[in-house]
C-alpha positions in Angstrom: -20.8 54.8 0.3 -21.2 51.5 -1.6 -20.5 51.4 -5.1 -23.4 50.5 -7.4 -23.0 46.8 -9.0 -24.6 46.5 -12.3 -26.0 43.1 -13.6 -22.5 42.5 -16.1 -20.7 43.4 -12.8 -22.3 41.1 -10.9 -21.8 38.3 -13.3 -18.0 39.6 -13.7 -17.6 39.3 -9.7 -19.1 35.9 -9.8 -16.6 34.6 -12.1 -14.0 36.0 -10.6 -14.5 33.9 -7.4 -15.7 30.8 -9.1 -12.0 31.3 -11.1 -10.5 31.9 -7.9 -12.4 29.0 -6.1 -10.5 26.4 -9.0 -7.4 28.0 -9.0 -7.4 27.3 -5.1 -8.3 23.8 -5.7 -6.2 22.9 -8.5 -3.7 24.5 -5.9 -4.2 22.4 -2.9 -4.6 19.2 -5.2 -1.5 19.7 -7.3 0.1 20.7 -3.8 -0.5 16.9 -2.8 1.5 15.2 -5.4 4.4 17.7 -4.7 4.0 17.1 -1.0 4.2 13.1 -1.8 7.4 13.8 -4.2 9.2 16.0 -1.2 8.2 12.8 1.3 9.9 10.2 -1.3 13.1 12.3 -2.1 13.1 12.9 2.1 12.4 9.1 2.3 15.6 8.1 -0.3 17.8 10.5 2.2 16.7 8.8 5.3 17.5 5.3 3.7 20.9 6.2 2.8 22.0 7.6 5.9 20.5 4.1 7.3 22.5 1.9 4.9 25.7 4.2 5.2 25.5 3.9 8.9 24.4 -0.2 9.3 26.9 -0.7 6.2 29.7 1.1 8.2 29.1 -0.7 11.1 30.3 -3.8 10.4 34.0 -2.0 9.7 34.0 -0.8 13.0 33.8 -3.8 14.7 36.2 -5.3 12.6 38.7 -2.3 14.1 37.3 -3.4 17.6 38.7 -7.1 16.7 41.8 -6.0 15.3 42.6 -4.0 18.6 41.5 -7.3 20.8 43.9 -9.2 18.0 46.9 -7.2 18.0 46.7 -6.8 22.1 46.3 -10.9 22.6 49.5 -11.3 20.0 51.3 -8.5 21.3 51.6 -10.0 24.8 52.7 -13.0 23.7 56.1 -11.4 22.2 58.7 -10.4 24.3 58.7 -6.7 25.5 61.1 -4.4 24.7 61.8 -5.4 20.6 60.0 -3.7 17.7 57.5 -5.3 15.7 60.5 -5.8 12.5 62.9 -7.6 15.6 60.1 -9.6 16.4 59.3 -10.6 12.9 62.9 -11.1 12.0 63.5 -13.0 14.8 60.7 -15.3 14.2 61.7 -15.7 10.7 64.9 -17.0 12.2 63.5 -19.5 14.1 61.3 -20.7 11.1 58.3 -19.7 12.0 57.4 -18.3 8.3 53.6 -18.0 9.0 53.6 -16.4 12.6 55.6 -13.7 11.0 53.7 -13.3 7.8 50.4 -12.7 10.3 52.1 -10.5 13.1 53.8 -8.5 10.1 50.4 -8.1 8.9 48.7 -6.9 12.4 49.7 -3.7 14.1 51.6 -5.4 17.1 53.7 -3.8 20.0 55.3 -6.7 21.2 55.1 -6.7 25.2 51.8 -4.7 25.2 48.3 -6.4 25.8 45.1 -4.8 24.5 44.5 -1.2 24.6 41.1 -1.1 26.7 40.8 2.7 25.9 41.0 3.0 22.1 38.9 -0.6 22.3 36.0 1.3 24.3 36.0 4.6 22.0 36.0 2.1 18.6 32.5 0.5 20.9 31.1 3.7 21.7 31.4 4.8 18.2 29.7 1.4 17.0 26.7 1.9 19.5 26.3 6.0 17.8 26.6 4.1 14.5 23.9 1.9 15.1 21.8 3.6 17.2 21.8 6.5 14.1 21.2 3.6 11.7 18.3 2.6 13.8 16.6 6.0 14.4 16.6 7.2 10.6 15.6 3.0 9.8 12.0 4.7 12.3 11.7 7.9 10.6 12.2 6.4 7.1 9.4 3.8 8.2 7.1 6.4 9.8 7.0 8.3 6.6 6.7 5.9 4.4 3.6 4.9 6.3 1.9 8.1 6.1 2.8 8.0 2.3 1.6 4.5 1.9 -1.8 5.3 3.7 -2.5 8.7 2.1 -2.1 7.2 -1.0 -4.7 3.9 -0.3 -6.6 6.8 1.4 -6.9 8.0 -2.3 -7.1 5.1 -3.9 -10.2 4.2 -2.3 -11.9 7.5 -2.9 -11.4 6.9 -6.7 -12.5 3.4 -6.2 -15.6 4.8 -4.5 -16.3 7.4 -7.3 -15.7 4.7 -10.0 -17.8 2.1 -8.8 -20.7 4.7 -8.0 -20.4 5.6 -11.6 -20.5 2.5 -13.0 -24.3 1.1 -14.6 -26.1 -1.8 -13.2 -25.1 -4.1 -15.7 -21.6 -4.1 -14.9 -22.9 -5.2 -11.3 -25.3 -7.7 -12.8 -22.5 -9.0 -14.8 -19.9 -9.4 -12.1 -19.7 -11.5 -8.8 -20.4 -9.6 -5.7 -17.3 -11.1 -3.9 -14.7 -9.9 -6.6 -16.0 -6.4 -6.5 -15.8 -6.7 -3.2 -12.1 -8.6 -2.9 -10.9 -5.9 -5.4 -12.0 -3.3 -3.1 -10.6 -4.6 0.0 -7.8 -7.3 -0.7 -6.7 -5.8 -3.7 -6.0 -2.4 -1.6 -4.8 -3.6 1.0 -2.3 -5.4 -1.2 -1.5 -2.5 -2.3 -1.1 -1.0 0.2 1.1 -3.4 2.4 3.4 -3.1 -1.1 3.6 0.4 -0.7 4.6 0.2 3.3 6.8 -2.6 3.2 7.7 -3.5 -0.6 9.1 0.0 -1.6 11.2 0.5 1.3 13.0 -3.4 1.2 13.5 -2.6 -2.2 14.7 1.1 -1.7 17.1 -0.1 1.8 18.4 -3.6 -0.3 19.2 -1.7 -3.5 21.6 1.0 -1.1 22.5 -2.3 1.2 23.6 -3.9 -2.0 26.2 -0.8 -3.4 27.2 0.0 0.4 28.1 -3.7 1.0 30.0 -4.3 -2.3 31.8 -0.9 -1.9 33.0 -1.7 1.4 33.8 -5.7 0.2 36.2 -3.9 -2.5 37.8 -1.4 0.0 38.3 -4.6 2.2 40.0 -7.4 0.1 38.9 -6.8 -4.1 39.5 -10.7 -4.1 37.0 -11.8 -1.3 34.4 -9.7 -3.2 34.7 -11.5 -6.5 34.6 -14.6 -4.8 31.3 -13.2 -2.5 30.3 -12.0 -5.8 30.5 -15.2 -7.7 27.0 -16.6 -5.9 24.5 -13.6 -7.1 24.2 -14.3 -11.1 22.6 -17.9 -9.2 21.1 -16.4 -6.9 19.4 -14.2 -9.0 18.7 -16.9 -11.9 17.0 -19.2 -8.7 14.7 -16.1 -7.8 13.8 -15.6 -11.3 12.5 -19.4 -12.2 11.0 -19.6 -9.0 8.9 -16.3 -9.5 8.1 -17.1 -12.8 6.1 -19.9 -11.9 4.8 -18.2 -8.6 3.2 -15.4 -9.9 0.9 -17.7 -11.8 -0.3 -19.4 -8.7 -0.3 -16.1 -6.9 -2.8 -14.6 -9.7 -4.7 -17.9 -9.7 -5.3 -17.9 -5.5 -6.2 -14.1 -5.8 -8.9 -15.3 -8.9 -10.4 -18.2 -6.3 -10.4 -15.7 -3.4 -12.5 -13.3 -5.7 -15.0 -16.4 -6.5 -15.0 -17.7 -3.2 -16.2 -14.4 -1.7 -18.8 -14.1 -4.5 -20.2 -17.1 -3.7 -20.3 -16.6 -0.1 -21.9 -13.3 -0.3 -24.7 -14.3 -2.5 -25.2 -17.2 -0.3 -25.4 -15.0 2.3 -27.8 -12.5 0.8 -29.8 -14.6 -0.9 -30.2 -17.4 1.9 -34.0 -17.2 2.2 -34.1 -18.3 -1.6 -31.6 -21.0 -0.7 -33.5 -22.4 1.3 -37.0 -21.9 -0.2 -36.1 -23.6 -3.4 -34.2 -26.7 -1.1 -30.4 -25.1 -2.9 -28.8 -25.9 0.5 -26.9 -29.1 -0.3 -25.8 -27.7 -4.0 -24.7 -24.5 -2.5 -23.0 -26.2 0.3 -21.2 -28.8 -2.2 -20.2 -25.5 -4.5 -18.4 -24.0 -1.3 -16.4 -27.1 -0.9 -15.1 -27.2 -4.3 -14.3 -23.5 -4.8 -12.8 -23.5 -1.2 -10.7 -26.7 -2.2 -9.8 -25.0 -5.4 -8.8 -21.9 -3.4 -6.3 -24.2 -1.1 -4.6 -25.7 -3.9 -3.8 -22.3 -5.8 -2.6 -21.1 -2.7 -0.5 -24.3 -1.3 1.5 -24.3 -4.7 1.6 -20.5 -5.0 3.3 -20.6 -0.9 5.3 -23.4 -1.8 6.4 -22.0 -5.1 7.5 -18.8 -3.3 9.0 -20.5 -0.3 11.6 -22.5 -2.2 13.5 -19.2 -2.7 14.6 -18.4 0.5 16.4 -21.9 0.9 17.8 -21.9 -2.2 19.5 -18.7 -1.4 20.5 -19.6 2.3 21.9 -23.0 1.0 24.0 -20.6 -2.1 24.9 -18.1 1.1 26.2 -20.9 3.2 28.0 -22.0 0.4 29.5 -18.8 0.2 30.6 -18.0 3.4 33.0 -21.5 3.8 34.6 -20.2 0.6 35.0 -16.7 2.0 36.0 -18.3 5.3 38.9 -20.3 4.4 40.2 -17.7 1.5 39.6 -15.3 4.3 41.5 -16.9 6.8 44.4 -18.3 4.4 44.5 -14.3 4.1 45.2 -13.5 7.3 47.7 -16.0 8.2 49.6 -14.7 5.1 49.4 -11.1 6.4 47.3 -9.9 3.2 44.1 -8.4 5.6 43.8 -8.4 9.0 41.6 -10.4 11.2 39.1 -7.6 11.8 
């Protein structure tokens, strides 16, 4: 037997499920942003298994090297001394420097290179890499789906804010920049999202992997490696300064560029009813000449920084090359 429902229980049901219906809602949109949080703090996990692993890489090789090192010097001594004989004896015989480096390398004299422990220090490279190189796919397949979901939702509220805006603002405003904010804008957006937050997020973990593994190496080759950032960093700075203006002024003549094109386009029976051809044509050429000037400075601006920053680097590395190897002939670090 069914119950009988009054008209206040009626009304009492039906805000139950109407509170019920939000609570859902607010459920499955809060749950989005919670979702997004788990996908960045899974993202920051992949990335520094990827650093750790590409950082780590380079060490391994340098073990690699060492084992093709020590093999080529310890043939070249007589078998059947230790390594102290063989230094001693050197030592003797004045050679100073050979001694300092063979003291300072993990020599059997008489014995070539160990193939064996040469292929397991490869192998283990390769799993390093390949590691490195598989969470370096996952990191960027999420960060994808995070980057997209969240244009994905910046359009909606793009779509809701414009459809709530009055006429006048669309009276008021070019065609083209509602239209370049909509698309370029977002899409800007969105390739910073994809590509920007994850150079960021693997160069910041690059940059503390790299310098603790410079300091585990030789403390003095990483003050001297570290010497070149402060103007590095000072060359970036100037140079973006003066870029972002250029930048924001090529995005500005985009916007009016695509205004004037669209009216042009929608309006071209007017055009060419009232003989506007040759006016509209000559305002074309100098909006689209304004356009190439803002962005030839803005690319120019911003493609200084790279050879600045090579030209620094390669400045670097001689210095690192021949304290480096000064280093190794005195024994201090291996070649590796």
């Amino acid at each position: 037997m069914v119950p009988w429902c009054g008209p206040a229980d009626a009304a009492l049901a039906g805000a139950a499920c109407l509170a019920w219906g939000r609570l859902q809602q607010r459920q499955k949109t809060s749950a989005k942003p919670c979702a997004s949080r788990v996908l960045i703090v899974v993202s920051a996990v992949l990335a520094l298994g990827s650093v750790a692993f590409s950082v780590i890489g380079p060490k391994i090789i340098g073990n690699a090297t060492n084992v093709i090192f020590d093999g080529v010097l310890g043939k070249s001594l007589p078998a059947g001394l230790t390594k102290a004989q063989a230094v001693a004896l050197l030592r003797a015989h004045g050679q100073n420097q050979i001694a300092d480096l063979i003291s300072g390398a993990n020599v059997v004299p008489g014995h070539g290179i160990d193939f064996t422990m040469l292929g397991q220090i490869l192998g283990l490279a390769a799993l390093v890499y390949l590691l490195s190189a598989l969470l370096n796919w996952a990191l960027a397949y999420i960060m994808a789906g995070v980057a997209q979901r969240t244009v994905f939702g910046l359009r909606q509220d793009v779509e809701a804010k414009m459809a709530r805006l009055p006429l006048k603002y669309f009276d008021s405003h070019p065609h083209g920049d509602l239209l370049s904010r909509v698309t370029n804008d977002i899409d800007n957006i969105s390739t910073t999202l994809q590509q920007g937050m994850t150079q960021i997020l693997t160069s910041t973990l690059t940059i503390v992997g790299v310098l603790a593994v410079m300091v585990w190496i030789s403390p003095l080759l990483a003050i001297v490696a570290l010497v070149t950032v402060p103007l590095s960093i000072l060359v970036t700075v100037l140079v973006a300064r003066r870029s972002q203006k250029q930048f924001a002024a090529q995005w500005a003549r985009t916007g009016t560029l695509n205004g004037h094109v669209e009216q042009m386009h929608t309006g071209h029976a007017l055009v060419q009813v009232f003989g506007r051809r040759r006016k509209a044509i000559d305002e074309f050429n100098q909006q689209n000449q304004a356009l190439y000037e803002a962005s030839f400075r803005a690319q120019f601006l911003s493609g200084i920084i790279q050879p600045a920053i090579a030209f620094l680097g390669n400045v670097n590395y001689v210095v690192i090359a021949a304290l480096g190897g000064y280093l190794v002939a005195s024994g201090a670090i291996t070649l590796g």
